[in-house]
N, C-alpha and C positions, 0 to 999 in steps of 0.2 A: 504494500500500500504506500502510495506517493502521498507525504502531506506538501499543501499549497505554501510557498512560500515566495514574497517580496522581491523579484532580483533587484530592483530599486533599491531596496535594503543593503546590497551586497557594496563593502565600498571601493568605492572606485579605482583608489589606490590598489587594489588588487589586480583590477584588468589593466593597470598601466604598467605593474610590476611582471604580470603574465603573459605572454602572446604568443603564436605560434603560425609558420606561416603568414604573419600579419592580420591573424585574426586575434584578437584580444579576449583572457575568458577569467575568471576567478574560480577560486578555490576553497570553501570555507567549512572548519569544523559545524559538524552539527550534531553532537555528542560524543560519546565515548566509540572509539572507534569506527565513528561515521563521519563523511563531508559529503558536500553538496556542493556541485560544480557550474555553472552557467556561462556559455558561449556567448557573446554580444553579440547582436546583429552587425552584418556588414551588409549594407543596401546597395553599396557599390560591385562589392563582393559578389552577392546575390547570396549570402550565409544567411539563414533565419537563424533568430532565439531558440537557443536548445539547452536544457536543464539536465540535471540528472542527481542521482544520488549513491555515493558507495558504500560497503563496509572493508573498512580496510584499513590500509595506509594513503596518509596525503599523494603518495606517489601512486598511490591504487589509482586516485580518483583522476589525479593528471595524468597519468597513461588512458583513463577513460576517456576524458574529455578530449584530449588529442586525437585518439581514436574517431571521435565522434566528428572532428574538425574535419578527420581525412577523410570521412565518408558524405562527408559537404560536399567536399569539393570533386569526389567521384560520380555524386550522383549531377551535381553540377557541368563536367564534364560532358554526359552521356545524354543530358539533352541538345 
């Protein structure tokens, strides 16, 4: 079960500190060995808002969300 959360919440300095490929994303505990990830839009890019949530390691969650970055840009590609 996904709960709802803010990415406006998330702060900023994290996707300035983040990026990958030139997309910008955060990283943020959200308990005991859980974090929650979120991709910024790139409209230029043509990247949508993409969330997510791990258990793990911080590094769990950014190999996820990297992951998720690459399959942007795959499914980006293929249209």
């Amino acid at each position: 079960m996904h709960s709802v959360w803010n990415t406006t919440a998330m702060p900023k300095t994290l996707a300035e500190k983040h990026g990958y490929k030139g997309v910008e994303y955060g990283v943020q505990p959200d308990g005991p060995g859980k974090w929650k990830w979120v991709i910024y839009p790139q409209i230029r890019g043509g990247i949508a808002q993409k969330r997510g949530h791990v258990s793990g390691t911080r590094e769990d969650a950014v190999a996820e969300c990297k992951a998720a970055i690459e399959k942007a840009f795959q499914k980006r590609a293929l249209r």
